[in-house]
N, C-alpha and C positions, 0 to 999 in steps of 0.2 A: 938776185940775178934776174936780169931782164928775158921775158918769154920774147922768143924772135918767130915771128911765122914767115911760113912760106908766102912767094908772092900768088898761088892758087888759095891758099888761107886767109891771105889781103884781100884779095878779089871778092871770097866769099863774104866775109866782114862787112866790106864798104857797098859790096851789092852792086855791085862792077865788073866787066870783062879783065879776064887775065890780061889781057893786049893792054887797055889803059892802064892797069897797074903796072905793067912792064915799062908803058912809056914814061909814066910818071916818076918812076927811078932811072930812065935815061935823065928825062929833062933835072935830075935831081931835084924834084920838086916834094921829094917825100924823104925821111933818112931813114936808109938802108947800112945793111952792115954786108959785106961780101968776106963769106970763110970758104975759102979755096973758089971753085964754079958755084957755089951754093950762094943764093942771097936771102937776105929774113930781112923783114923789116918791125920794130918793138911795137910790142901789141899796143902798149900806154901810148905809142905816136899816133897811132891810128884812130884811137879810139875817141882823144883828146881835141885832136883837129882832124877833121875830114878834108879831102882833098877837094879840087874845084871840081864840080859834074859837069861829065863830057860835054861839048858842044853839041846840040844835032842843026843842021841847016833844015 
């Protein structure tokens, strides 16, 4: 069975704000699973491919 972490447990992981990882599963740019209000997203997706690092201007 697949570990699902929290998106505050994402954030810690990839070493990012909560806020980018929240938008990063608006834009569905990461897979997520949603059980009921709750979303996880698999620890193996994360860890395998990191997402893109924020922009700064």
């Amino acid at each position: 069975m697949t570990t699902l972490l929290t998106v505050e447990d994402a954030a810690a992981e990839l070493g990012t704000p909560v806020r980018f990882v929240r938008r990063l599963i608006q834009e569905r740019r990461i897979r997520f699973h949603k059980i009921g209000k709750y979303v996880g997203s698999p620890e193996r997706i994360l860890k395998s491919s990191s997402p893109p690092a924020p922009c700064r201007l």
